[in-house]
NURO-790727 format. One record per residue: x negated, z negated, y of N, C-alpha, C in turn; residue in three letters. Coordinates in steps of 0.02 Angstrom, whole numbers, padded with zeros to 5 digits, always signed. Layout:
// residues N
XZYXZYXZYALA ...
This chain:
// residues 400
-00509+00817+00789-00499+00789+00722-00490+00845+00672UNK -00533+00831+00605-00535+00893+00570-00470+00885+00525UNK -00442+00948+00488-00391+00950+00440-00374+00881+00401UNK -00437+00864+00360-00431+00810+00321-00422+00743+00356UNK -00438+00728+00420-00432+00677+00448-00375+00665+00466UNK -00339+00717+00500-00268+00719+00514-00236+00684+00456UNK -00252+00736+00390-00204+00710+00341-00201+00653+00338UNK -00265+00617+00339-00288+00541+00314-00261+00498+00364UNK -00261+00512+00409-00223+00474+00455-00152+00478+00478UNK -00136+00510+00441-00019+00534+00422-00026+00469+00361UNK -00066+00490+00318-00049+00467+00244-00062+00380+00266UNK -00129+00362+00294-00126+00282+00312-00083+00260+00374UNK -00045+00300+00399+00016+00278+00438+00058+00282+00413UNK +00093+00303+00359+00131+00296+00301+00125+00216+00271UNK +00080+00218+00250+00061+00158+00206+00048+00087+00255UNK +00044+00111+00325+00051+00060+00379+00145+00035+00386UNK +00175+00080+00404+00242+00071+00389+00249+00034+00329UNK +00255+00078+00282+00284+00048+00225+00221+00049+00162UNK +00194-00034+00180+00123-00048+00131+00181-00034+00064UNK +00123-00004+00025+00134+00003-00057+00093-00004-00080UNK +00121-00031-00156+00182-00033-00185+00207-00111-00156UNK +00270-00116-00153+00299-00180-00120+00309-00237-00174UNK +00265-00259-00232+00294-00314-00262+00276-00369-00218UNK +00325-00417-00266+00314-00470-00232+00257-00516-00236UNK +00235-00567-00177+00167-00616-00207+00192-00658-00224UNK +00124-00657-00294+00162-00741-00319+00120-00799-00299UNK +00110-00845-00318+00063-00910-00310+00035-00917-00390UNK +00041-00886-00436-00002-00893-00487-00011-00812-00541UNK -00066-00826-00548-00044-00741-00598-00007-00667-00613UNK -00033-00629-00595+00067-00616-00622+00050-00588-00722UNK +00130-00564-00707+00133-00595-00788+00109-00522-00816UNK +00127-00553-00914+00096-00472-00921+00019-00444-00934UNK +00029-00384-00953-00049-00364-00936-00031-00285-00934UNK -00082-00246-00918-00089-00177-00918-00158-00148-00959UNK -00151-00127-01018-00201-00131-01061-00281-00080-01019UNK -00251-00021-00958-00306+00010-00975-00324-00028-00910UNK -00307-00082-00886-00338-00116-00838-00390-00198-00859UNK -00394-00200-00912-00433-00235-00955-00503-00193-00981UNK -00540-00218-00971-00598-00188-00999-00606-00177-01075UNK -00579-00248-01108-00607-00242-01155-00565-00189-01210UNK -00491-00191-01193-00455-00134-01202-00483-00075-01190UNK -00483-00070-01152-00488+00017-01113-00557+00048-01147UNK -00608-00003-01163-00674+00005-01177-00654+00044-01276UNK -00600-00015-01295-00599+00003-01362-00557+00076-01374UNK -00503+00076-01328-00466+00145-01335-00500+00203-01332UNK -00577+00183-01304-00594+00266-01271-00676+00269-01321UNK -00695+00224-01347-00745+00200-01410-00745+00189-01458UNK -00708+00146-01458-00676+00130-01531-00723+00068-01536UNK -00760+00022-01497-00782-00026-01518-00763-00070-01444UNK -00796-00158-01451-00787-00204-01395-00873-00193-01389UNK -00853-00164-01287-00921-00172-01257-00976-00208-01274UNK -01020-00196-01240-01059-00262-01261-01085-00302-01205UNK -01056-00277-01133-01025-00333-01082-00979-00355-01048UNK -00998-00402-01028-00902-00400-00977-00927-00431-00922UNK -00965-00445-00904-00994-00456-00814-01019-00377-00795UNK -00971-00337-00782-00956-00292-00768-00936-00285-00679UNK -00945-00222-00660-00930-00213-00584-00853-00160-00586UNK -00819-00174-00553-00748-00144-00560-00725-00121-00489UNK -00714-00055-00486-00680-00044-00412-00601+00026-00415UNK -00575-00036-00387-00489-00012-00366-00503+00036-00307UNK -00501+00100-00322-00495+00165-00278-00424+00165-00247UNK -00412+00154-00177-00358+00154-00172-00326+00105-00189UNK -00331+00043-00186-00276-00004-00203-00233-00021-00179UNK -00213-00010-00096-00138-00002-00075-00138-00085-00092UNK -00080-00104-00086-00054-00190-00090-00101-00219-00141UNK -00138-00204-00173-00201-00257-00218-00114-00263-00274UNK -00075-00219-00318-00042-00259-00368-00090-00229-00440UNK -00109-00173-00442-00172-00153-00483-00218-00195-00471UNK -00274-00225-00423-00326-00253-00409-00320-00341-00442UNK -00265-00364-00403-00254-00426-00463-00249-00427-00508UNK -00227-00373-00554-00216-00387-00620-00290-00357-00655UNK -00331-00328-00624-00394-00311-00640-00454-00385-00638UNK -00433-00416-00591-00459-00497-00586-00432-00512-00642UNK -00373-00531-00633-00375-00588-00670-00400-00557-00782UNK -00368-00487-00770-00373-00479-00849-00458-00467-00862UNK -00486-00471-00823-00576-00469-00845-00610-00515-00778UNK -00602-00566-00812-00612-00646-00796-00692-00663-00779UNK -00735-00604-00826-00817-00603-00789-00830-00541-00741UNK -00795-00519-00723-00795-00441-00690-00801-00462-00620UNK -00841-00426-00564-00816-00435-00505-00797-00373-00488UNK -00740-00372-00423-00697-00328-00415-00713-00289-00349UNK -00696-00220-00345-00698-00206-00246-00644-00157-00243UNK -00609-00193-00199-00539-00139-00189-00548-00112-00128UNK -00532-00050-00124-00519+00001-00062-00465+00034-00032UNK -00465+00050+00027-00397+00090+00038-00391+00105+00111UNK -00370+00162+00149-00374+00180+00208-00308+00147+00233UNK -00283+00118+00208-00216+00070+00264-00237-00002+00265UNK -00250-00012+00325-00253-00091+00347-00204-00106+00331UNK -00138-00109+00338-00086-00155+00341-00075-00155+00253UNK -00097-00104+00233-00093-00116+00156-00124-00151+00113UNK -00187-00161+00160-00275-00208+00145-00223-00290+00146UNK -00204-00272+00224-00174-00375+00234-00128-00379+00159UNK -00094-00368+00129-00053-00385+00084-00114-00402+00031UNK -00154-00351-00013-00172-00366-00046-00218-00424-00037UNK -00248-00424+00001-00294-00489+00028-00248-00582+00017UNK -00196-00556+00044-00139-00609+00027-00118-00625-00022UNK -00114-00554-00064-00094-00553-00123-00139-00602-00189UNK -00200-00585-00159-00255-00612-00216-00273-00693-00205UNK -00267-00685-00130-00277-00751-00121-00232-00809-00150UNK -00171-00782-00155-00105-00831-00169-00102-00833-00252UNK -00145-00772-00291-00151-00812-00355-00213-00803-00395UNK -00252-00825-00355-00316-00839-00372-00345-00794-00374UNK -00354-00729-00380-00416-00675-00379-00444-00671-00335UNK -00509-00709-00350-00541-00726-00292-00620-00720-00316UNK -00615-00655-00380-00685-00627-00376-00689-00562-00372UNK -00639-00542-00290-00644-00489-00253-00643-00486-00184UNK -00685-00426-00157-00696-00412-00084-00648-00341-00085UNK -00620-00337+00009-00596-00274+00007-00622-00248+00066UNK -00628-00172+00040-00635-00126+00103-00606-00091+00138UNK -00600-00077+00222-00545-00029+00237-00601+00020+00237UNK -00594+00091+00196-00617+00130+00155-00590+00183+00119UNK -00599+00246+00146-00579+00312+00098-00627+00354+00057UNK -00586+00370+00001-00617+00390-00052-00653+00415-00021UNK -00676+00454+00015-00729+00497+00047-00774+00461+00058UNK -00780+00408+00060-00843+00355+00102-00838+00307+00071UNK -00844+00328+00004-00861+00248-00052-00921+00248-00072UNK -00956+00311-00043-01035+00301-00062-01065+00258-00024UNK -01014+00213+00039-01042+00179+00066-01057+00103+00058UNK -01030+00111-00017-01030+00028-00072-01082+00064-00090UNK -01113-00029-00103-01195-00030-00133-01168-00040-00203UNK -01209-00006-00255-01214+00005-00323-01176+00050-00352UNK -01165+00042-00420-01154+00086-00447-01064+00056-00505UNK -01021+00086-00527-00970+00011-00561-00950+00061-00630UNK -00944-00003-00674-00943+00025-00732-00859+00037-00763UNK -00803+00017-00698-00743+00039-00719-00699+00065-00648UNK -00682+00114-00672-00660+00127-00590-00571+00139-00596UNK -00545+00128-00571-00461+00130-00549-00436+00166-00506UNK -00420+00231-00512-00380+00265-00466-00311+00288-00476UNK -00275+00237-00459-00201+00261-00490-00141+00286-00441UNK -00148+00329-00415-00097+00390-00383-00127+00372-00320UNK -00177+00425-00322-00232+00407-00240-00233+00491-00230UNK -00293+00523-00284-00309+00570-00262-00252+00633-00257UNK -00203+00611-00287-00131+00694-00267-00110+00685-00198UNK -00127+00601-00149-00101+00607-00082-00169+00611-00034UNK -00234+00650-00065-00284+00657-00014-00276+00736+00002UNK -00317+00754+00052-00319+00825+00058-00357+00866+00018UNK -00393+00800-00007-00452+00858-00047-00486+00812-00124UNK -00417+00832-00166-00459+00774-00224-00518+00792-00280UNK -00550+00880-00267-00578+00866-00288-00657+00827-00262UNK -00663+00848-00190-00689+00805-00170-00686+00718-00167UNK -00653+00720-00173-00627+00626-00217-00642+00609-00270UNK -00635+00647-00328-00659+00637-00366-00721+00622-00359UNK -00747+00694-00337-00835+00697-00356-00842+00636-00325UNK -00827+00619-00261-00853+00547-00233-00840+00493-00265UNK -00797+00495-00319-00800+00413-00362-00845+00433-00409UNK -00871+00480-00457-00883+00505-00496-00973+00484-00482UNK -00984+00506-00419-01058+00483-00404-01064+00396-00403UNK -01030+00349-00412-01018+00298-00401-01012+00268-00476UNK -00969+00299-00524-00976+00289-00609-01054+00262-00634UNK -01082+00219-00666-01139+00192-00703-01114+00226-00766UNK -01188+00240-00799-01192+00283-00856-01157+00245-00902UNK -01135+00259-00932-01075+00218-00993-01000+00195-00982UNK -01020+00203-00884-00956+00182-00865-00885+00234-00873UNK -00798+00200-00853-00757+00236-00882-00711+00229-00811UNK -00685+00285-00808-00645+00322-00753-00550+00316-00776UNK -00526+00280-00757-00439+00289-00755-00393+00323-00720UNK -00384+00376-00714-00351+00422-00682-00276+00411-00681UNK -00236+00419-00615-00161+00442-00620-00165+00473-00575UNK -00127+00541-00580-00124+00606-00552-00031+00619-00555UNK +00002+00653-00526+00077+00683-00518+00080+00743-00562UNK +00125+00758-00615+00136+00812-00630+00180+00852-00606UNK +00181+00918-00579+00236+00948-00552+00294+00979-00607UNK +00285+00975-00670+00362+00999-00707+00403+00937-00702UNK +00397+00890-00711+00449+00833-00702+00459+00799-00637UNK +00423+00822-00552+00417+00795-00496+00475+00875-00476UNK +00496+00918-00514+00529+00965-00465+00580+00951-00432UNK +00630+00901-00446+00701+00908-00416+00647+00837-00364UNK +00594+00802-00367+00574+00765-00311+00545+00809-00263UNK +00511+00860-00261+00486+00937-00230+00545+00947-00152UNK +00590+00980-00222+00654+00990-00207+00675+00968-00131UNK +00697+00897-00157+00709+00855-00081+00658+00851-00022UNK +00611+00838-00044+00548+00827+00013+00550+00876+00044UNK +00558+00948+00033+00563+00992+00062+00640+00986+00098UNK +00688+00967+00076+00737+00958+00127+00746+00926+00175UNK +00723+00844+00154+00702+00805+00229+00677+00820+00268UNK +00640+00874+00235+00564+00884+00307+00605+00949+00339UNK +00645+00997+00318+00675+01032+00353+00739+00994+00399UNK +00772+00956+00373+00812+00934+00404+00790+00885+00489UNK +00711+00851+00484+00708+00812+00515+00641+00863+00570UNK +00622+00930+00529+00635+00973+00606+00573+00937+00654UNK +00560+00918+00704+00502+00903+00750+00495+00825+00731UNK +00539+00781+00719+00545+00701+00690+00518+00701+00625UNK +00470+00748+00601+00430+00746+00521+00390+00711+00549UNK +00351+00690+00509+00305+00600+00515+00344+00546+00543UNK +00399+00551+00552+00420+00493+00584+00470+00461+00527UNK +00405+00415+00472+00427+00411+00435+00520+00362+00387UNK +00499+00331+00446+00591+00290+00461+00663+00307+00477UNK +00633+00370+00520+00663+00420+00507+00684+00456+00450UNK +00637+00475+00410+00633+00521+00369+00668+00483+00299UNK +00655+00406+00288+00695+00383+00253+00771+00378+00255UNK +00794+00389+00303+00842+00375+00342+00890+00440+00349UNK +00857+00492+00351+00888+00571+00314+00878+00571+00251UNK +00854+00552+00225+00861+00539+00130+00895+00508+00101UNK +00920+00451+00131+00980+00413+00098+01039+00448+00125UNK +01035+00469+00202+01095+00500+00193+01112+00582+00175UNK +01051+00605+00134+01053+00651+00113+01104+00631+00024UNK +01058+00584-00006+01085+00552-00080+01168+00535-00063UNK +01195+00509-00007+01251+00467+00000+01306+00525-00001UNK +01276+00604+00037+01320+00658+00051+01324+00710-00012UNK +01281+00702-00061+01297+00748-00105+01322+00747-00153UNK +01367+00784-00176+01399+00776-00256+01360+00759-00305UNK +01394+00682-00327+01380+00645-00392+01352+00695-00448UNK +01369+00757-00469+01356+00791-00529+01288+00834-00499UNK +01271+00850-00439+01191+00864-00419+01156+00853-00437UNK +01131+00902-00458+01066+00897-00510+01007+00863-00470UNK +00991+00863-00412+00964+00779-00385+00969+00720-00378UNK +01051+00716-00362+01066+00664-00393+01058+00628-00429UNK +01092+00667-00502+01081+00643-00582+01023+00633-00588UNK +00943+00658-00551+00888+00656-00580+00876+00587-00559UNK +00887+00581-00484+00867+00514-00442+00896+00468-00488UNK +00946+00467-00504+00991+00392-00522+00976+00400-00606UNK +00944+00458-00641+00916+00448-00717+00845+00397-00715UNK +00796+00431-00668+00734+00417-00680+00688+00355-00631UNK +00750+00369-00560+00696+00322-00503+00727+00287-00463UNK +00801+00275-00497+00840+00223-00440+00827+00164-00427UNK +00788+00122-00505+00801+00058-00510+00731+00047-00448UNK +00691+00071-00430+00631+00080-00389+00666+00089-00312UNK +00700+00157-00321+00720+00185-00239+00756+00144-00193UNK +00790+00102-00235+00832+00064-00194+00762+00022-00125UNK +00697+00000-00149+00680-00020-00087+00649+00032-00047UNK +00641+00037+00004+00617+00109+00062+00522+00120+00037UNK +00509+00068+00034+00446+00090+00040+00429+00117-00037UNK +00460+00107-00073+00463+00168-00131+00497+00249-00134UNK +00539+00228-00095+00587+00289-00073+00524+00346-00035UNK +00500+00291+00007+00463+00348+00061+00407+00361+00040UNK +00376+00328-00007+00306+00357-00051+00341+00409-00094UNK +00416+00412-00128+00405+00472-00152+00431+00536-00115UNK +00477+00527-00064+00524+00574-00027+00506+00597+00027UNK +00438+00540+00078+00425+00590+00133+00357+00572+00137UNK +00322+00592+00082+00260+00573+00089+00210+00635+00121UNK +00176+00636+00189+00146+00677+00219+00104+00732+00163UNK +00059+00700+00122+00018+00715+00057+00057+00737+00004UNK +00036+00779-00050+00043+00780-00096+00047+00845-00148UNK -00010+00828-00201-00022+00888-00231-00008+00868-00319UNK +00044+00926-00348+00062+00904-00398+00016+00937-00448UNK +00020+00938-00521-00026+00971-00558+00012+01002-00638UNK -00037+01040-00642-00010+01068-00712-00077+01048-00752UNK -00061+01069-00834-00127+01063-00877-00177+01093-00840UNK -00176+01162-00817-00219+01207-00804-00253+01186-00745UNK -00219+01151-00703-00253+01143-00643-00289+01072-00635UNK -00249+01033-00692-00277+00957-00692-00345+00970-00723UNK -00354+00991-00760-00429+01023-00809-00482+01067-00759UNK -00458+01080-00684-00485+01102-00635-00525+01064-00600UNK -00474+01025-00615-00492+00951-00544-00550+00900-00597UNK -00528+00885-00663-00578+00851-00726-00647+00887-00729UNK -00648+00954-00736-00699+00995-00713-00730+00978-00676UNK -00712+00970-00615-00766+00975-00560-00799+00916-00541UNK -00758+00842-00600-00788+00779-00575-00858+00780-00613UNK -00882+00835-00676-00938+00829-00690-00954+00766-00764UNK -00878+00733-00766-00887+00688-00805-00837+00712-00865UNK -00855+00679-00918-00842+00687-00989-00760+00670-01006UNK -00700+00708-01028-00643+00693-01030-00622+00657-01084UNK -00593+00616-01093-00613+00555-01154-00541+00560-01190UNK -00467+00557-01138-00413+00584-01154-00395+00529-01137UNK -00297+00562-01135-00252+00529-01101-00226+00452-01113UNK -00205+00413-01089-00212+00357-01106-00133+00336-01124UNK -00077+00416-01128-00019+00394-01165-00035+00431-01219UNK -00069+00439-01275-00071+00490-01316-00014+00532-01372UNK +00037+00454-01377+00087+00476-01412+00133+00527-01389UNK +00123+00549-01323+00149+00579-01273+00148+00677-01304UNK +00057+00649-01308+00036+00720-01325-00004+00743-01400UNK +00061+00725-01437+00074+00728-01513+00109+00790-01494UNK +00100+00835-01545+00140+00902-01543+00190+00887-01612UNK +00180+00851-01656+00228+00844-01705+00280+00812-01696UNK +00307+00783-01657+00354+00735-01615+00395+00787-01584UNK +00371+00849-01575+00419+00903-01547+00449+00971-01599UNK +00392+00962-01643+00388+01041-01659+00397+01011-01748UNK +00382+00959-01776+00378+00922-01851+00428+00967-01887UNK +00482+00969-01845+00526+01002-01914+00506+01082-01924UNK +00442+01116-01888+00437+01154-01917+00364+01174-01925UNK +00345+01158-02000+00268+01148-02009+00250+01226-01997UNK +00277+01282-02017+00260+01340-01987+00239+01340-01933UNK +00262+01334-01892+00252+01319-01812+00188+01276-01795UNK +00182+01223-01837+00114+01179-01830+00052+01219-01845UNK +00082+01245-01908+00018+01280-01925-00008+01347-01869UNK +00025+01401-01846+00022+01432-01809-00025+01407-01766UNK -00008+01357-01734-00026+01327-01676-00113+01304-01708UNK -00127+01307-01739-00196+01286-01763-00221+01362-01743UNK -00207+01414-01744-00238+01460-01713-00263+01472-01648UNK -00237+01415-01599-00283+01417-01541-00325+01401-01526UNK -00381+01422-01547-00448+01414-01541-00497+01442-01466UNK -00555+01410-01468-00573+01418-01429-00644+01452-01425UNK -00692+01466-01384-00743+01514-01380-00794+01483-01447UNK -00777+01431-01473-00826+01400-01519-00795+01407-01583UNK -00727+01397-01591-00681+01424-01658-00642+01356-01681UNK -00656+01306-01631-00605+01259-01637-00547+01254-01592UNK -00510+01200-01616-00434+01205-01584-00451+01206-01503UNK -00413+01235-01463-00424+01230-01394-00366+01161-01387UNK -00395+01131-01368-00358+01052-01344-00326+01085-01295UNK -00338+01117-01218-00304+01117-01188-00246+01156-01184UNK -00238+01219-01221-00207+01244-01239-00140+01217-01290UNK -00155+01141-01303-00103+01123-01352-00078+01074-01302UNK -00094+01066-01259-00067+01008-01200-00025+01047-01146UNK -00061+01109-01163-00006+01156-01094+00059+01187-01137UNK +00039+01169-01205+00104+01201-01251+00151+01138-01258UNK +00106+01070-01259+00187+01004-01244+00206+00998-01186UNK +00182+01041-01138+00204+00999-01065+00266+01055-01071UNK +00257+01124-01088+00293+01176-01081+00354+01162-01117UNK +00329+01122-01180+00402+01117-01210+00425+01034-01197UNK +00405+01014-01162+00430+00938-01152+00413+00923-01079UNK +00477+00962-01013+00437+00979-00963+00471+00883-00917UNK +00442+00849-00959+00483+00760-00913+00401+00765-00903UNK +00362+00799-00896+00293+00776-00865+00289+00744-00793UNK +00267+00694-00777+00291+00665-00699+00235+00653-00684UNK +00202+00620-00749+00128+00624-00704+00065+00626-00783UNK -00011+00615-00750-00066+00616-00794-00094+00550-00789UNK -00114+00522-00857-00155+00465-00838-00210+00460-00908UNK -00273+00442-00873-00325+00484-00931-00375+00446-00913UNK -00434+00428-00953-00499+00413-00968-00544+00478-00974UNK -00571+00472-00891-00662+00488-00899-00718+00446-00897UNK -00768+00482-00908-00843+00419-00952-00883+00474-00921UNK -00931+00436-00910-01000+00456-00894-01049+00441-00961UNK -01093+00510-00972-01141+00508-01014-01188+00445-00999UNK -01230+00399-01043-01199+00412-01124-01145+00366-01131UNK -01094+00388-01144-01041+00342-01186-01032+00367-01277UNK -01075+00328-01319-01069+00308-01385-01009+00298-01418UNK -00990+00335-01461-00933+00317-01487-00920+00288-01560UNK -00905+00239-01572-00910+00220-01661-00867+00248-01680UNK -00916+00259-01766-00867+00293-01789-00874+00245-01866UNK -00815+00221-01863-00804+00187-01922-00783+00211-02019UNK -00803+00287-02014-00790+00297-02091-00854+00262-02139UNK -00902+00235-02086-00968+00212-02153-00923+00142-02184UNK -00939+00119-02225-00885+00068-02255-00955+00007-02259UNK -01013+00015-02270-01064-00030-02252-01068-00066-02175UNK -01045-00004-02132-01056-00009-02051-00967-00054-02053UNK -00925-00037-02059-00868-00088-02063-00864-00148-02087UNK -00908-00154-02149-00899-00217-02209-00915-00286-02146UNK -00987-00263-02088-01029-00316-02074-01012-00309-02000UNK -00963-00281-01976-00931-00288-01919-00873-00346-01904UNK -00875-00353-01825-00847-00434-01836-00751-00401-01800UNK -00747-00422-01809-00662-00391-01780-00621-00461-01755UNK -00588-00447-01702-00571-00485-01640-00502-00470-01624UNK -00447-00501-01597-00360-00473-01582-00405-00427-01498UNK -00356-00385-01504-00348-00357-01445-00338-00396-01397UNK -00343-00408-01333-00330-00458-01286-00260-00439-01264UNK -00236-00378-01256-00182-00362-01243-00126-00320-01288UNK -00107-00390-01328-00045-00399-01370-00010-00465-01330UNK +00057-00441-01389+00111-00528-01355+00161-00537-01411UNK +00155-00600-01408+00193-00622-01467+00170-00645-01525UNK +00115-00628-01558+00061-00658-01578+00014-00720-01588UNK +00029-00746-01650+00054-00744-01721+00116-00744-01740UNK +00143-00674-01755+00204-00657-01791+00203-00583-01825UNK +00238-00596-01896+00215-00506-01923+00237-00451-01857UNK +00280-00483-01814+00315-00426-01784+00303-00446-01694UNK +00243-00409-01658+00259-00425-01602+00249-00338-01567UNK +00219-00355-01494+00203-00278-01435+00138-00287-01471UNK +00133-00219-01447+00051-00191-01457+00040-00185-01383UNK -00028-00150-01384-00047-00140-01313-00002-00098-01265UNK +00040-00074-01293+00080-00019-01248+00145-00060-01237UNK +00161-00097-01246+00229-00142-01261+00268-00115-01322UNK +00246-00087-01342+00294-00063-01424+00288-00125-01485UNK +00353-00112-01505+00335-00162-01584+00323-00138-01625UNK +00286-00182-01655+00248-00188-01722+00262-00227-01766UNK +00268-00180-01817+00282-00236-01895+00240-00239-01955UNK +00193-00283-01944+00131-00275-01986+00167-00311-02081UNK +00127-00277-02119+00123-00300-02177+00110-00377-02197UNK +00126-00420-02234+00089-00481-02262+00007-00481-02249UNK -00035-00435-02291-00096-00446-02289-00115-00431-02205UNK -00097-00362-02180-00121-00340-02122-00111-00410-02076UNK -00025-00452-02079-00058-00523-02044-00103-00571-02053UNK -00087-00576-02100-00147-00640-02138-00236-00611-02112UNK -00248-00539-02109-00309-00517-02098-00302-00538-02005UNK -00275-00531-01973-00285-00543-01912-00268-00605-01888UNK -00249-00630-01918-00243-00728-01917-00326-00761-01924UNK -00344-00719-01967-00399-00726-01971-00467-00720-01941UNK -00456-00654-01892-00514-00634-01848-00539-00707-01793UNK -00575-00732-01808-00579-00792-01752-00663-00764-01721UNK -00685-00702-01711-00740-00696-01667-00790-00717-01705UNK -00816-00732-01739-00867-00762-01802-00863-00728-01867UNK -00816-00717-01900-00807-00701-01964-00815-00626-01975UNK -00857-00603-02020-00865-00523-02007-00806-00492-02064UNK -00792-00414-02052-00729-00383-02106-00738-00416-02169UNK -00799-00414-02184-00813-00453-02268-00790-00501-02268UNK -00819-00528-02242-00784-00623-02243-00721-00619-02225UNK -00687-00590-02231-00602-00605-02212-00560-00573-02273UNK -00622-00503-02294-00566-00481-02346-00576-00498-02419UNK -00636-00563-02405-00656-00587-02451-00577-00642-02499UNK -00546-00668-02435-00488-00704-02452-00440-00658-02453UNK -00430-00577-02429-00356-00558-02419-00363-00495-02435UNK -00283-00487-02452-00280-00432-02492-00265-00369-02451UNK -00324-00358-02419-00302-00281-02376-00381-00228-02384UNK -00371-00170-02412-00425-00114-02408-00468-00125-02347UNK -00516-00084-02356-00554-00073-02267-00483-00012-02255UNK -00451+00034-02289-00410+00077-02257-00369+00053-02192UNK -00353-00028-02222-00290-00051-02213-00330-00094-02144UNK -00389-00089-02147-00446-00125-02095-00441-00069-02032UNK -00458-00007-02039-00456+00040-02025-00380+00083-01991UNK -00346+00060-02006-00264+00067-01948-00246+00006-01913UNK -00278-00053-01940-00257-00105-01855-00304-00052-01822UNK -00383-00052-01832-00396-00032-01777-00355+00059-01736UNK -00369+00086-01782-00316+00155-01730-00260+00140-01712UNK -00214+00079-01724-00155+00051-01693-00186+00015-01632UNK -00254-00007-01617-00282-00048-01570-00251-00124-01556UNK -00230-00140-01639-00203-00204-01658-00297-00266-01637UNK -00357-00217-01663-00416-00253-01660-00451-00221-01643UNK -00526-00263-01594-00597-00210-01606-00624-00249-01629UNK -00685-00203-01639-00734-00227-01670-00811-00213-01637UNK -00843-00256-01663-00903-00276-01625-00962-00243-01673UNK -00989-00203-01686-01040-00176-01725-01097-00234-01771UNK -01125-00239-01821-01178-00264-01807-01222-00279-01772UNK 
């Protein structure tokens, strides 16, 4: 058995023990939504317009218990789905899972990223959310979903960051010393971790981190042991995540927390400093993006993990400053808001929002028919004011 197989077969005996993630099944829906698991979201965040299909092909890389994969059913309702994952016992849950609330326009495979070229076609949204940091080899993972992307199609990444996973580092490396020839034995290994947490002083800086950031989770094992004795696992920095984006060959579209990686949110009170920072340029004489992402992680080191939109050429992007190209565009609510109709509800991220008089009255209005003209024909809002629902991703819009 070669290197990588070994691994692959620690990591799906892991996930045989303790299938993840452990929610519970329901018998209808679950609640909620996850915006970049919607198409028609995810399509607008990374375009700026609504596709122009939605019988779309969708595949969950790695889906572990199907709790990503259901909510990919049910939130794109013409989509068919294919979930994958090298743990059987993790396959039976989700299979159960979907069955018990209806997503039931999906098949699953027992299947590693390595051998997804062995699905017929090609899918225009792909889901990999904390797969490739526990393979042996992600950039080979990548490339293998990456050949699988349809031209236009869009890539969801979650990856581990190592400045905010250190005091989790930390421990893993202690269990595994402590448990000595009983490493892989993963029940074990949970089992020296709690009574590692139970023996150390309250003011431990592991401690304090565990019980700040991951208790309300740790308390069940099979979360505990995906993060504390997980056989796999490769963490990342800017520099090295842009290694691994590199080599998938596909187009980096950007992160899908962006408010995250605002540099004025850190540095605002000192526009000197902003400005400076416009000097990092790059071999062409514009700002080096990555260079301003390795300067927030540096100064804002709670990085725990990456989660990002890639696209395969051609992905088109609108660009809405023509005010002719806006006037005769039709504009639609986001599918993933809540609370709505009210000046004040979540946006796609769960944050609130407190829209203006007109800005409601304009989106009371979007009923899928009516183009920007015809709406601002009755109400009192600019195209400006047209023009920040959409960068709030309050609406898209549908081109002529």
């Amino acid at each position: 058995m070669s290197d990588s197989q070994t691994v692959s077969a620690a990591v799906a005996k892991l996930y045989n023990t303790y299938p993840f993630p452990p929610e519970a099944l329901l018998d209808e829906p679950p609640p909620g939504y996850n915006w970049r698991w919607n198409w028609l979201a995810a399509h607008n965040f990374c375009t700026g317009e609504k596709p122009q299909r939605q019988d779309i092909r969708i595949l969950d890389a790695g889906c572990g218990t199907g709790v990503g994969t259901e909510y990919l059913v049910h939130l794109n309702p013409q989509a068919s789905v294919v979930g994958i994952d090298l743990s059987s016992g993790a396959l039976a849950v989700a299979k159960e899972r979907c069955q018990r609330s209806g997503a039931n326009r999906v098949e699953f495979h027992h299947l590693s990223l390595f051998d997804v070229e062995q699905l017929p076609g090609e899918f225009d949204l792909i889901n990999c959310v904390g797969v490739l940091h526990h393979t042996p080899d992600p950039i080979r993972g990548i490339q293998a979903l990456a050949n699988k992307l349809a031209p236009g199609g869009l890539m969801h990444i979650f990856v581990y960051g190592e400045l905010g996973r250190w005091e989790i580092q930390l421990m893993q490396k202690a269990i595994a010393l402590i448990q000595g020839d009983k490493k892989g034995d993963y029940r074990d290994g949970v089992q020296v971790g709690r009574q590692i947490f139970a023996s150390l002083p309250e003011n431990n800086r592991i401690v304090k981190y565990n019980k700040q950031r991951w208790s309300l989770e740790n308390y069940k094992d099979e979360y505990f042991a995906d993060m504390y004795v997980h056989p796999q696992e490769i963490d990342y920095n800017i520099e090295t995540l842009f290694e691994l984006i590199d080599a998938s060959g596909l187009e980096f579209i950007g992160f899908s927390n962006p408010s995250f990686w605002d540099l004025e949110r850190l540095l605002g009170k000192a526009p000197e400093l902003l400005e400076r920072v416009k000097g990092l340029t790059d071999a062409c004489g514009g700002l080096n993006q990555r260079q301003l992402y390795r300067l927030i992680e540096l100064l804002d080191p709670e990085v725990t993990h990456y989660e990002f939109f890639l696209g395969r050429p051609p992905l088109i992007k609108a660009d809405w400053t023509d005010d002719n190209a806006l006037l005769i565009a039709i504009p639609e609510l986001n599918p993933c808001i809540q609370g709505f109709p009210s000046q004040c509800f979540f946006n796609y991220d769960y944050q609130i929002v407190n829209l203006s008089v007109a800005e409601f009255e304009f989106m009371q209005r979007c009923d899928n028919n009516s183009t920007v003209a015809d709406i601002l024909a009755s109400v009192q809002l600019g195209l400006d004011g047209v023009r920040t629902l959409l960068k709030q991703q309050l609406i898209l819009l549908t081109p002529a």
